[in-house]
C-alpha positions in Angstrom: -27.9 36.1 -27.3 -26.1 36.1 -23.9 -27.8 33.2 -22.8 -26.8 31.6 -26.2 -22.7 32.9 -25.6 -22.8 31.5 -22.4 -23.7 28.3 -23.8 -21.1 28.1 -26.5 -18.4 29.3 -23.6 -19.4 26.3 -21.7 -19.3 23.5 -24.5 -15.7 25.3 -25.2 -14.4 24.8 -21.7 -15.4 21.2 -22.1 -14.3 20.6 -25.5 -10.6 21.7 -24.1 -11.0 20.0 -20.8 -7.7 17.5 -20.6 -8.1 13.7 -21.4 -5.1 11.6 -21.7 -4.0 10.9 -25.3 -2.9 7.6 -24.8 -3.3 4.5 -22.6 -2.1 5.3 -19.4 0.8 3.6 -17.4 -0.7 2.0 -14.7 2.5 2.0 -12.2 2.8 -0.8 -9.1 5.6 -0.3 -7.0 5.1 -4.0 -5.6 5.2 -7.3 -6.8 2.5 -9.2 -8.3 0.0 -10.8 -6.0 0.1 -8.7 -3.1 -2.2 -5.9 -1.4 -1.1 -3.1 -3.8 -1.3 -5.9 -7.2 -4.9 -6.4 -6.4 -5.4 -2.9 -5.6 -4.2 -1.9 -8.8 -5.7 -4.5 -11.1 -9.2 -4.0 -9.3 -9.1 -0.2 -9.7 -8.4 -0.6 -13.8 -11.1 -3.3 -14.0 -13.5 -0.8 -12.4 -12.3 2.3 -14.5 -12.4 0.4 -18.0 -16.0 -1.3 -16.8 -17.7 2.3 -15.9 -16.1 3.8 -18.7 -14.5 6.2 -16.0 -11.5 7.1 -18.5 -10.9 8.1 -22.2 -7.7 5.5 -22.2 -7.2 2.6 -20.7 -5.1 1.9 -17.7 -2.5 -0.3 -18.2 -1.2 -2.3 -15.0 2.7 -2.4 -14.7 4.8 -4.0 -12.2 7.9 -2.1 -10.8 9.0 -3.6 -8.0 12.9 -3.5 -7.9 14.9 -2.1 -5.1 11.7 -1.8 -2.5 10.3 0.5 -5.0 12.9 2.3 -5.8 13.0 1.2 -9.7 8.8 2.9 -9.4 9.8 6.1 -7.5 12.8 6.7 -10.4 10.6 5.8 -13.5 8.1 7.8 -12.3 10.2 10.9 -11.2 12.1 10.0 -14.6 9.4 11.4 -16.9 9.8 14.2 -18.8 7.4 16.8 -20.9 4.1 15.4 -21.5 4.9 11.8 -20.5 4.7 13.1 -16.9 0.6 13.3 -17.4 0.2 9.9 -18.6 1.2 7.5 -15.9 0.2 7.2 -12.3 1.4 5.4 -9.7 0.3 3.0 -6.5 2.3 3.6 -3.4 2.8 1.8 -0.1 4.5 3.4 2.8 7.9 2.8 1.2 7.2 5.4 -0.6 8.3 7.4 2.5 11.1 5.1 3.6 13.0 3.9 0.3 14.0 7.5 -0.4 14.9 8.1 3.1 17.1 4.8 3.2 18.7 5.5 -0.3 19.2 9.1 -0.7 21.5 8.5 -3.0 17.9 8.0 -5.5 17.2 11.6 -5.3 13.6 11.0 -5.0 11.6 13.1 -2.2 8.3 12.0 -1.9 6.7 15.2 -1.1 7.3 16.2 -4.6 4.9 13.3 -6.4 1.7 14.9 -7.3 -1.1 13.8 -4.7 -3.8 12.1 -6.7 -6.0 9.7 -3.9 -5.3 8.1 -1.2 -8.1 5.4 -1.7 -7.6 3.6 1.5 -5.8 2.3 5.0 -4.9 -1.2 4.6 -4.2 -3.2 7.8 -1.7 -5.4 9.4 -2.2 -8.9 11.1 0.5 -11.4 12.5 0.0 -14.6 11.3 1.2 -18.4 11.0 0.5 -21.4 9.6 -2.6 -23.7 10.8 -0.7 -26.9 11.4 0.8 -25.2 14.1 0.4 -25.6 17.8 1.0 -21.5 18.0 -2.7 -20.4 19.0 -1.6 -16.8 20.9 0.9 -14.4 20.5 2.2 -16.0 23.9 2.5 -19.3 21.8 4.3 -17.5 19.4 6.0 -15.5 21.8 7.2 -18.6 23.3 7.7 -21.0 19.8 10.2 -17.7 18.5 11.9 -17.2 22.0 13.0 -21.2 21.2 13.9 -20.5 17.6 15.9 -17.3 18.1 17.3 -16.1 14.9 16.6 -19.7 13.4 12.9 -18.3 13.0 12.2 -16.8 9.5 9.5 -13.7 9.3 8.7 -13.4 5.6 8.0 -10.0 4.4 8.4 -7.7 0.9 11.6 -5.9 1.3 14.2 -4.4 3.4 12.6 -1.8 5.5 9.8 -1.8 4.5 6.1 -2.1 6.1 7.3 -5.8 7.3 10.3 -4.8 7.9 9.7 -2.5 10.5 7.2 -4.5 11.7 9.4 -7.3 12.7 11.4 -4.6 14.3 8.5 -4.3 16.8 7.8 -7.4 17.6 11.4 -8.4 18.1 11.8 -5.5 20.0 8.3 -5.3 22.3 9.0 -9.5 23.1 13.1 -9.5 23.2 12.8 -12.0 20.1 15.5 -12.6 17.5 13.6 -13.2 14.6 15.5 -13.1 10.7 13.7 -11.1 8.7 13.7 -12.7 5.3 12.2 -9.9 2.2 10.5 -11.5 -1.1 9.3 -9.6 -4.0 5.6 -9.0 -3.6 2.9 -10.2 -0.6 1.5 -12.7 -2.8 5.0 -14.2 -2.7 5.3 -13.3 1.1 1.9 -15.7 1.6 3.0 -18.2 -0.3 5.9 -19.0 1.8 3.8 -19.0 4.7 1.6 -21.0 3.2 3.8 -23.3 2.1 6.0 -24.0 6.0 8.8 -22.1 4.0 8.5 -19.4 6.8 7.1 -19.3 10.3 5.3 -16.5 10.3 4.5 -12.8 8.2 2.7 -9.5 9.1 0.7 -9.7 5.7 -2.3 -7.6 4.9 -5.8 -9.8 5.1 -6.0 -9.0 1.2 -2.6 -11.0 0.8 -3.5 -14.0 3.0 -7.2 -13.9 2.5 -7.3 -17.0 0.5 -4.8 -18.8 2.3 -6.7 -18.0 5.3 -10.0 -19.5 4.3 -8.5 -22.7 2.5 -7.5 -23.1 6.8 -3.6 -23.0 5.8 -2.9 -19.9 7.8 -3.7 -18.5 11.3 -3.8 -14.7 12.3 -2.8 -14.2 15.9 -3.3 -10.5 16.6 -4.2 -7.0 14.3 -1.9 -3.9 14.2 -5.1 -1.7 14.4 -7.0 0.2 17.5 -9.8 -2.0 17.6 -10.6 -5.7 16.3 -11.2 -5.9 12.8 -14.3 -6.7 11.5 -13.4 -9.9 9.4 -11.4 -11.3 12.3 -13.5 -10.6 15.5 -12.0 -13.3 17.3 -8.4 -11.8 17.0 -7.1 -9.4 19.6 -5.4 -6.3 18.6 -1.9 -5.8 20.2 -3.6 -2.7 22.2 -5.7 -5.1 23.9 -2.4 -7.4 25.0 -0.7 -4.5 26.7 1.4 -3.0 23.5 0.1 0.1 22.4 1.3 0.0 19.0 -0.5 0.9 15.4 0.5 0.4 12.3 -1.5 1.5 8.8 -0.3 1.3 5.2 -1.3 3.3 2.6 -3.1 2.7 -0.7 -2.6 5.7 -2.7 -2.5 7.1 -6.2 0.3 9.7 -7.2 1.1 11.5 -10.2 5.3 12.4 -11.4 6.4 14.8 -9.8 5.7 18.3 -12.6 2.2 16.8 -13.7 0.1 19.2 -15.1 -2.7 20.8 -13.0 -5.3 19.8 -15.7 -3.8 16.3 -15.8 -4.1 16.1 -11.6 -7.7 17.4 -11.7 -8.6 14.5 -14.8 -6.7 11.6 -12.6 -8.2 13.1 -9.5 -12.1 12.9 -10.8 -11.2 9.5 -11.9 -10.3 7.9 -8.9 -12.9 9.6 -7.0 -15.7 7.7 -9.2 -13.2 4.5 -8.6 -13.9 5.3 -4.5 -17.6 5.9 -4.5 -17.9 2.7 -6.8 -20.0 -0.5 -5.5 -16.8 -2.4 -6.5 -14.3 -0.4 -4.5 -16.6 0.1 -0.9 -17.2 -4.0 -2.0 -13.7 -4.1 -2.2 -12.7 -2.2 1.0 -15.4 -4.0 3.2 -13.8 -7.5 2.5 -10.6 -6.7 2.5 -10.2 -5.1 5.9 -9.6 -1.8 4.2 -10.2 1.5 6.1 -9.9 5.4 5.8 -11.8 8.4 3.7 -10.5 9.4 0.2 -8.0 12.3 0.6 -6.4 14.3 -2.0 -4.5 17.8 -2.6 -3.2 19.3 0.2 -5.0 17.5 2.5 -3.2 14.3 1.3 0.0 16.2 1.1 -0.4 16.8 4.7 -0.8 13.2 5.4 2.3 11.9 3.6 4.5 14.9 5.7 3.2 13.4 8.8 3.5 9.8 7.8 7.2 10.3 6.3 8.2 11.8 9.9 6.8 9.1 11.6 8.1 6.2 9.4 11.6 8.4 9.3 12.2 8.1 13.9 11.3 4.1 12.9 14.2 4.3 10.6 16.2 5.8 13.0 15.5 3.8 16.1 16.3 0.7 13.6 20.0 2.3 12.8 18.3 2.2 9.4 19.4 5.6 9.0 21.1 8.5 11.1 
């Protein structure tokens, strides 16, 4: 009879576990054709192939204002609507609140659902060039001054602060030029419309093996394993790192029950053939994180990308 009780508690429990009750919101706060696009799309294709949710995912691209038109939608939610969208976030979801305070947004606040990944940072330049080093480059920008364009995907953001460095760490005078969305980033590369971007490899990965574009030098500790020929900037004498994350947040007053389904969700998304695939060719790095452990990570990341924000006069 216990034994029988016990059973009927358990099929309960389950029975009254929460599943979303519609499709669910899919948010990008980037434009299409970049890192975080692909990211996205890859992550719903996986989830509706596996049968890993009850709804389906829906993709949507938010990315006005550096992200800012994401961060407000998604803050924006109210009542149950909070539980049925979820978000993927770049680091300016640390530095577009702390360059427009005036958004009321503080990321801290956003429910901390998975960070699913590192992505990674390369300098590059187009393959009919004669730049073959970053002391070509180096050299090639010096002669350009502010005449040479760096293509990126908004103001003060991941490229943006970037370019900061480089101009900075060489005495360069490079314009900084921001597009909507990497893809759009590597097509003006691509295309001689700019002389050079700090694109992830999963932006310029195609450009890169149709020999249109040229990576010079990585923004990580050591080389990367899909570019073993290219030196890291450690390794010519500037001791700078630079990771962006992938992650997955809820609104900001999701449900416990809600953050536990999406949370089991992406979790089967991580350990999937198609996401380690995914992570391995793409240059991707980093454990899953979630909860407070993630939580953690975006404090220490928001103080660190807020004293670049200040050392660029970005902010006070």
């Amino acid at each position: 009879m216990l034994a029988g009780c016990a059973i009927g508690l358990l099929l309960a429990s389950q029975a009254w576990a929460w599943e979303p009750k519609k499709p669910v919101e899919f948010i990008i706060m980037a434009g299409p054709g970049g890192g975080a696009d692909k990211m996205a799309r890859l992550m719903q294709s996986v989830i509706e192939k596996h049968k890993f949710s009850s709804k389906p995912f829906i993709p949507k691209n938010k990315p006005g204002g550096t992200g800012a038109e994401a961060l407000r939608y998604m803050k924006d939610r109210k009542g149950d609507n909070r539980n049925h969208a979820v978000m993927v976030t770049l680091n300016s979801f640390y530095t577009t609140p702390l360059r427009q305070p005036n958004l009321g947004v503080d990321a801290l606040t956003f429910t901390p659902v998975a960070r699913m990944a590192e992505d990674t940072f390369l300098l590059w330049v187009h393959a009919d060039s004669d730049i073959k080093s970053v002391d070509d480059f180096v050299k090639a920008a010096k002669a350009e001054g502010d005449k040479w364009i760096m293509a990126g995907t908004g103001k003060s953001s991941e490229d943006n602060l970037l370019t900061d460095f480089l101009n900075s760490a060489y005495d360069l005078q490079m314009k900084y030029v921001p597009f909507k969305g990497g893809g759009r980033v590597a097509k003006e590369l691509a295309g001689k419309h700019a002389h050079s971007t700090v694109n992830n490899p999963s932006g310029q990965l195609g450009f890169y093996q149709a020999k249109k574009t040229r990576p010079l030098a990585a923004f990580t500790p050591e080389r990367l394993p899909l570019f073993q020929d290219v030196p890291t900037f450690k390794e010519l004498g500037k001791d700078f790192v630079y990771f962006m994350q992938r992650s997955v947040v809820g609104a900001p007053g999701m449900s416990e029950e809600a953050e536990a389904y999406y949370r089991g969700v992406f979790q089967k998304v991580y350990d999937s053939e198609e996401w380690q695939n995914y992570m391995k060719t793409k240059s991707l790095q980093g454990e899953f994180l979630t909860g407070s452990d993630l939580r953690a990570y975006w404090q220490r990341e928001r103080s660190i990308h807020e004293a670049m924000l200040k050392k660029m006069g970005e902010i006070k």
